[in-house]
C-alpha positions in Angstrom: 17.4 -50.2 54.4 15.2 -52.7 52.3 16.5 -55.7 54.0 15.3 -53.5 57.7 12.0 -52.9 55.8 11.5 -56.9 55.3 12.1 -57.7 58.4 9.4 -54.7 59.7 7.1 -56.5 56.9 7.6 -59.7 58.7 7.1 -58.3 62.1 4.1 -56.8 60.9 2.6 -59.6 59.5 3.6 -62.1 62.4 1.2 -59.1 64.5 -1.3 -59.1 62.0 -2.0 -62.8 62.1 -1.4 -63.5 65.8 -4.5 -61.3 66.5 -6.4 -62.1 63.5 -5.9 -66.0 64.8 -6.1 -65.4 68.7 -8.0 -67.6 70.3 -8.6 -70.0 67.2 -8.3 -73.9 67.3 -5.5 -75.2 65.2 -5.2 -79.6 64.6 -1.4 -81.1 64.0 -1.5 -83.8 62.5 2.0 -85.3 63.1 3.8 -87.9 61.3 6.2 -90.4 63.5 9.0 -90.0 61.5 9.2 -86.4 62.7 9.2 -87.3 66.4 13.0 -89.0 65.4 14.4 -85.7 63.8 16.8 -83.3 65.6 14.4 -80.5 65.6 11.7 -82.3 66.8 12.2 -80.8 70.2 12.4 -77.4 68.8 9.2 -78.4 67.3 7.5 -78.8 70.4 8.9 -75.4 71.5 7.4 -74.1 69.1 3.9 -75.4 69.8 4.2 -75.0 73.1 4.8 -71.0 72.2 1.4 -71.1 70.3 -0.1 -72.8 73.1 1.0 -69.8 75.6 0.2 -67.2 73.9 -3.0 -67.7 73.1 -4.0 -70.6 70.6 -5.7 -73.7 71.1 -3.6 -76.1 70.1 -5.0 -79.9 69.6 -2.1 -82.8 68.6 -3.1 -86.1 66.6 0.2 -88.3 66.7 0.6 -90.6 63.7 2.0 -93.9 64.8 2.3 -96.0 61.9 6.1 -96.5 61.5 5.9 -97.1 65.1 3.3 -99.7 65.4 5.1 -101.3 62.5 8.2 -101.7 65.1 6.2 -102.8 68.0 4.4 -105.4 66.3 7.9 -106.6 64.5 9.3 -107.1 67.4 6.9 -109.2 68.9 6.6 -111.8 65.5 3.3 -109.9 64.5 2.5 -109.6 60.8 0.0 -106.9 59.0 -2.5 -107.8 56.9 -3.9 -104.7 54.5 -6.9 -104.3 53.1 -5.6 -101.8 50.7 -4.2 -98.8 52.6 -5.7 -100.0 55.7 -4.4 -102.0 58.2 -6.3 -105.2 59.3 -5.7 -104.9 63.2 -6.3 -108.5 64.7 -7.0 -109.8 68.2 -3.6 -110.9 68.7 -2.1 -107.2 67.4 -4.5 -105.0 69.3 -2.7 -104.6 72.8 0.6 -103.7 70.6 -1.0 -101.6 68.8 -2.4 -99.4 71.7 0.7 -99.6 73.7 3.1 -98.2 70.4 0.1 -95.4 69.8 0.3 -94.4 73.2 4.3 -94.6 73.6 4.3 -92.1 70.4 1.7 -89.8 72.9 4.0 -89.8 75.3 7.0 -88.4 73.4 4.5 -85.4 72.5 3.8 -84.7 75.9 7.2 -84.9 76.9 8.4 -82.2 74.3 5.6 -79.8 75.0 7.0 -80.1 78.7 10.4 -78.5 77.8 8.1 -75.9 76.8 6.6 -75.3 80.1 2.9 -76.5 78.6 0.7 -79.2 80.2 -0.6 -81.9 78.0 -3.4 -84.6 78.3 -3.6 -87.9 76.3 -7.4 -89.0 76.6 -9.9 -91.0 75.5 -11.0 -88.4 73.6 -12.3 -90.4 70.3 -15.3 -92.9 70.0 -14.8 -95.3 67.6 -16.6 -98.3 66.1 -15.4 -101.6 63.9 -15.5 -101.3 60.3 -16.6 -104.8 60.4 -16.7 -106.9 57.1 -15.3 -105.2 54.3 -15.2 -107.3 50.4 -15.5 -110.3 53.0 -12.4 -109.0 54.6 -13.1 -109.4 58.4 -11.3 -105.6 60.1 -11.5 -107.1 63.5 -10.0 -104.3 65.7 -9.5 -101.9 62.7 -12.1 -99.0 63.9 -13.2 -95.9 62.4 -14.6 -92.4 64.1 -17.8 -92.6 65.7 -17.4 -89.5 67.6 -15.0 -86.8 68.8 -15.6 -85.7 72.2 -15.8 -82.4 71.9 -17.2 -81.1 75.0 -13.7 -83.2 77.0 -11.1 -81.7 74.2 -12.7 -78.2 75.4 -12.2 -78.8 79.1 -8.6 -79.5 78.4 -8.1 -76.9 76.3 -9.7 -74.2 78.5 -7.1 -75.4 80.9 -4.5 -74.1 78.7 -3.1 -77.2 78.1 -3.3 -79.2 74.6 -5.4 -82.6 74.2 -3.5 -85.6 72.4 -5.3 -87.6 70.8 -3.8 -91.1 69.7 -4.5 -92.9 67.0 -7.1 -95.0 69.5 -10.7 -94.6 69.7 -13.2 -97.0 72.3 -16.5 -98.5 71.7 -19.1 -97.0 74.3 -18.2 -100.7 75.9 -14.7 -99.9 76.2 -13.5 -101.7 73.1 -10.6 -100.1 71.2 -9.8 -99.9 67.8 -6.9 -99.0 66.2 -8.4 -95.4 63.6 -6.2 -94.2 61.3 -4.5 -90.5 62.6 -5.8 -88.9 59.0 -8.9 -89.9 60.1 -9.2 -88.7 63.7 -7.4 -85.2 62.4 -9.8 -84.5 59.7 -13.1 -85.4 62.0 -11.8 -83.5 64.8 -10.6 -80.4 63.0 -14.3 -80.6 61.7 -16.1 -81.3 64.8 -14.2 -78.5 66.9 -14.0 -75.6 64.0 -10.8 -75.6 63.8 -9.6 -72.9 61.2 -6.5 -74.5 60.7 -5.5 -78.4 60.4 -1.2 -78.6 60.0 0.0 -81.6 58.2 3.6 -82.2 59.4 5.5 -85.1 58.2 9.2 -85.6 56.7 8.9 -86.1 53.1 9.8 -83.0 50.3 6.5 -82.1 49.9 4.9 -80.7 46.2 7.2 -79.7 44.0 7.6 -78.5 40.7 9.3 -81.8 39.0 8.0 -84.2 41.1 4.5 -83.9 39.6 2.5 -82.9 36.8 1.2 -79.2 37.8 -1.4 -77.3 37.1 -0.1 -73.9 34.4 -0.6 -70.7 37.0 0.4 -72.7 39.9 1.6 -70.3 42.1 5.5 -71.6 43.3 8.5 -70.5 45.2 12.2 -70.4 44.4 12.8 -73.7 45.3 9.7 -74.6 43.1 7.6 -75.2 45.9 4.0 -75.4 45.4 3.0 -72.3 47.9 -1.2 -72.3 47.9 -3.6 -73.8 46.1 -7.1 -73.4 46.2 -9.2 -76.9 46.2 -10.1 -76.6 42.7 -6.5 -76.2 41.9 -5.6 -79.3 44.2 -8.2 -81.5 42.5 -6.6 -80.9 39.3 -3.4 -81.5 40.4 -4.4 -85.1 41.7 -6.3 -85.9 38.6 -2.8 -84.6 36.8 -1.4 -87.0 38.5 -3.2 -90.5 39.4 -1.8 -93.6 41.8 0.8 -95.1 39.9 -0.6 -98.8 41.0 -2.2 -101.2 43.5 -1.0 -100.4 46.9 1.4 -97.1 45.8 1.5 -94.7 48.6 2.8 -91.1 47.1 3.0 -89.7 50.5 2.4 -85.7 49.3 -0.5 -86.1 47.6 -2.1 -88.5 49.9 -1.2 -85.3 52.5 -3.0 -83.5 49.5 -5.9 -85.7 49.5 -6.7 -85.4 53.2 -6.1 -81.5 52.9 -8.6 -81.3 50.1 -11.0 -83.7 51.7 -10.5 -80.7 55.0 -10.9 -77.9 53.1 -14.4 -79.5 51.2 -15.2 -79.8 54.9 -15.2 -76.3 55.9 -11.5 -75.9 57.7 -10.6 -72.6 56.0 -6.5 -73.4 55.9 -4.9 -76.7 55.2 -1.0 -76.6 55.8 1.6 -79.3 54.3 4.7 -78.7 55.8 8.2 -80.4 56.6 8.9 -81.2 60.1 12.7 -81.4 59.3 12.9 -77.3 58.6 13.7 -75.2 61.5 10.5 -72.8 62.6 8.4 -74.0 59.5 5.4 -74.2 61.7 5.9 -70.3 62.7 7.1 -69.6 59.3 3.8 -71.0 57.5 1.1 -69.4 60.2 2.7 -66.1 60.9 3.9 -64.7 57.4 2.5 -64.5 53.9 5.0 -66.7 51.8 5.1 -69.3 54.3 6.8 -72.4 54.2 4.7 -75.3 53.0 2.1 -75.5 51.0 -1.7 -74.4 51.5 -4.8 -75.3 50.5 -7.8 -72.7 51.2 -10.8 -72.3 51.4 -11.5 -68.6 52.4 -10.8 -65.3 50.9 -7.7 -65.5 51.0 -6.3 -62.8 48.3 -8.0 -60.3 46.5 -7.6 -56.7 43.9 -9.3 -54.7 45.5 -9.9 -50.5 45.5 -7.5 -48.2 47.5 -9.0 -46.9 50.8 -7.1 -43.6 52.2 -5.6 -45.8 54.8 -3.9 -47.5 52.2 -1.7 -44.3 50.2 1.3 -45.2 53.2 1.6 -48.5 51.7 1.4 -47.8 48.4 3.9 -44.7 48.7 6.0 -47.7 50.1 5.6 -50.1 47.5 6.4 -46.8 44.7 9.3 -45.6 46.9 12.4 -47.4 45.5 10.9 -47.2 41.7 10.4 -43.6 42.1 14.1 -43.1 43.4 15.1 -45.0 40.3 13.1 -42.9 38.1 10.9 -45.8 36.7 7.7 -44.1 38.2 7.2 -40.5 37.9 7.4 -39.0 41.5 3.9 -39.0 43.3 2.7 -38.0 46.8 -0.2 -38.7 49.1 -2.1 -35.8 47.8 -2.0 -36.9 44.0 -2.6 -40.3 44.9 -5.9 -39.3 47.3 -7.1 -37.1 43.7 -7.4 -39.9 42.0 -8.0 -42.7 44.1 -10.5 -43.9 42.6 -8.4 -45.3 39.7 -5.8 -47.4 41.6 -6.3 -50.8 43.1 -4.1 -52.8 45.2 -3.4 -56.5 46.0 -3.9 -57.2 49.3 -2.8 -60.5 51.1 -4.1 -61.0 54.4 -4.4 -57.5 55.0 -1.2 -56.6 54.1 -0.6 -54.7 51.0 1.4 -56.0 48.2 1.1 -54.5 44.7 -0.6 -51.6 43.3 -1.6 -50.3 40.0 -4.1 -47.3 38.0 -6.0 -47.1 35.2 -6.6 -43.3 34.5 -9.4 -42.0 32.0 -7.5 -40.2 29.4 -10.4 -39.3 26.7 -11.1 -40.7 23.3 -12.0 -44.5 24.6 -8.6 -44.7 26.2 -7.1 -45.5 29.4 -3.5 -45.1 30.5 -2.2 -48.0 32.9 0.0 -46.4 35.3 1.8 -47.0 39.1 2.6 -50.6 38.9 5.1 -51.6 41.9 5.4 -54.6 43.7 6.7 -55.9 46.8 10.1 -57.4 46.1 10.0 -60.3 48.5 6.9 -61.1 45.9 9.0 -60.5 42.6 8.3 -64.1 41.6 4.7 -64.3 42.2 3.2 -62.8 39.0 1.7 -60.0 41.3 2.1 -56.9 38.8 0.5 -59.0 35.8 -2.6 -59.6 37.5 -2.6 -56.2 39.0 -2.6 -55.2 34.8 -4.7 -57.6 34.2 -7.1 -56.7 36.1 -7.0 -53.6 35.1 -7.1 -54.4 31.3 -10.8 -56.3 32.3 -12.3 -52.7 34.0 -10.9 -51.1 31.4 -12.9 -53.3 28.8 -15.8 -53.5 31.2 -15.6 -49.8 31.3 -15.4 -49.6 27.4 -12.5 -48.0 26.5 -10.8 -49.1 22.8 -6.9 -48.9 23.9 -5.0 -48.6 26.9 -1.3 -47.4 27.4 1.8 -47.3 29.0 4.8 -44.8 29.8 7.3 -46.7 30.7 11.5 -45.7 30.7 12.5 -49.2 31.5 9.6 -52.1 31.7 8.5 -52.2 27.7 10.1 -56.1 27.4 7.8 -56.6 30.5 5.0 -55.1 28.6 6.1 -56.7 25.4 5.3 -59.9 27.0 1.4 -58.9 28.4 0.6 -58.2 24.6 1.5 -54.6 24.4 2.8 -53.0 21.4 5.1 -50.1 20.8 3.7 -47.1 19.4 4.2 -43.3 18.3 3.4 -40.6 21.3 1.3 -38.7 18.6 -1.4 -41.6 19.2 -1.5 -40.5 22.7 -5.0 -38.2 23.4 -4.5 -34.6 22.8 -4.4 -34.1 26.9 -2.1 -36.7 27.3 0.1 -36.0 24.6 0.3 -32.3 26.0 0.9 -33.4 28.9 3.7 -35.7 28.0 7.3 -35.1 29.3 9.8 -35.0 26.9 12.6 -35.1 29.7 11.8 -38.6 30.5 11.4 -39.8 26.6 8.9 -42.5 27.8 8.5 -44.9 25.2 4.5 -45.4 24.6 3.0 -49.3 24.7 -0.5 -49.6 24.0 -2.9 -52.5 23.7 -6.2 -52.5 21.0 -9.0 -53.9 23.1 -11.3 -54.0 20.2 
């Protein structure tokens, strides 16, 4: 039964964000590497499925590794200028010829998907010229994304590639790094989403210095951050020397330079796992990691609409006798007092704080989604309630609770006599259940 209620949770979420999303431009930003994988193809299925029902799917190929092949093979050595490869006369013709091969293989996948694709000269570029008396020659940055051309394509149905190429209004081209060309033209089109795909782990507890609260997985996963939380984690942890490249947070870097920019969702993801794309846009754990901008989560006050969810979410507690048995009616008298975690419209954890008389407040109805055991949810539902109950002035709030008290032993609450409950309360109080009594001074 609960495993059929997680999957209905999923299937309602994948509804809830395919028409919140409909319609939206999304930017993939894809790493070569991926394009060599096994699943690549599947991939490109799955695109192609976003594509065809409904989203406006844009593709920026990185070509790096593959430029570094192309120009091997032909005796051609990179200069850098950092990061930043000095593209040279000589170089140029490789370099557009391996950017556009890497195109190709996009369009190609998306095929087997039954979705048209068009790789354009969709980016004006100009030279960066001299930098620290370093001539860039052919090395270009954006001038321009054409906008008006990626919106013909897209209103086709069919989804714009854009290599890592941009032309002079001459017809000059310049080799522009993909991060580059992703970041200005999930800017310039509004895209509400920009997916970083590559092949590398990704940010993980271990690997780096994080930030205490951080919110992770099982695996240790970083799941979301918001781009104060990302900017502390890169100051956490700083280039480890000249010329380093730590691919994840250089991922993080561009995601936090997107979200400053006004793309509401950043997405770091591994190409290598199976349905990750799907798995990050159409559920609420996801499968990367995400930086936001927007609203994304909130405690917020129970509407009627939401007593069905909530019943849900006290359901299996109630069976086990760790809530006290409540229905819709009870819940709807005093609805007032509860509050619920909602992520992306879908609810998630509840909690009340009823008025019991004499400056106190009892803190009651704390459930949370299981898929979400690990996510702190039910401390910051009590939490948040301890704040409105200080905001609201009461002296002490308390708990009944049969089976939680180490959990409340560990939010600061301390064990005490049911004669300190108020006189309605303590009339009130079930000797049946023998609830032990927590309570925390808020003076």
């Amino acid at each position: 039964m609960n495993k059929s209620v997680s999957q209905m949770d999923l299937v309602r979420e994948a509804f809830y964000y395919q028409s919140r999303f409909y319609g939206s431009t999304m930017v993939f930003k894809i790493d070569f590497p991926v394009t060599g994988d096994p699943l690549f193809p599947y991939l490109m299925k799955d695109l192609a499925l976003l594509a065809k029902t409904g989203f406006r799917v844009v593709i920026v190929p990185g070509a790096k590794e593959r430029i570094d092949s192309v120009l091997g093979e032909y005796g051609i050595t990179s200069r850098y200028a950092g990061s930043t490869r000095i593209t040279t006369a000589e170089a140029i013709p490789f370099v557009v010829m391996a950017a556009f091969h890497t195109a190709t293989r996009f369009m190609t996948g998306l095929s087997a998907g039954a979705v048209d694709a068009s790789i354009g000269n969709f980016v004006r570029a100009r030279g960066l010229g001299v930098v620290e008396g370093l001539d860039m020659e052919y090395t270009g940055t954006v001038d321009k994304i054409l906008t008006d051309s990626i919106r013909r394509v897209l209103d086709l149905g069919m989804v714009p590639i854009l290599p890592c190429i941009g032309y002079s209004p001459s017809g000059k081209p310049y080799n522009v790094p993909s991060d580059e060309i992703a970041l200005e033209a999930s800017i310039a089109l509004g895209a509400v989403k920009l997916f970083i795909v590559s092949v590398d782990q990704g940010l993980k507890k271990g690997a780096y210095r994080i930030p205490e609260n951080t919110e992770l997985d099982s695996r240790g996963r970083i799941i979301r951050l918001t781009p104060q939380e990302a900017e502390a984690l890169l100051e956490l942890n700083p280039p480890r020397g000249e010329g380093a490249e730590d691919k994840p947070l250089t991922e993080l870097r561009l995601a936090l330079r997107a979200s400053r920019s006004g793309v509401e969702r950043v997405h770091i993801v591994d190409g290598r796992e199976e349905g990750a794309v799907l798995r990050e846009l159409f559920s609420n754990l996801g499968a990367g990691t995400m930086v936001y901008a927007d609203e994304y989560e909130a405690i917020r006050g129970l509407k009627t609409a939401d007593i069905p969810d909530v019943l849900r979410l006290m359901e299996p507690l109630m069976q086990q006798g760790i809530l006290i048995r409540r229905n819709s009616e009870a819940i709807q008298e005093k609805k007032a007092d509860y509050v619920v975690f909602e992520i992306d419209g879908s609810i998630h954890a509840c909690g009340a704080l009823h008025r019991e008389g004499e400056g106190q407040g009892e803190i009651a109805a704390i459930a949370t989604d299981p898929a979400y055991a690990d996510r702190g949810l039910g401390r910051r539902i009590v939490r948040f309630l301890i704040d409105r109950a200080v905001k609201q002035g009461f002296c002490r709030v308390f708990v009944l609770t049969t089976r939680t008290h180490d959990w409340f032993e560990s939010l600061g609450f301390k064990e005490c006599s049911v004669e300190s409950l108020p006189p309605e309360r303590r009339k009130n109080y079930d000797r049946r259940r023998n609830s032990k009594v927590f309570a925390l001074d808020l003076r």
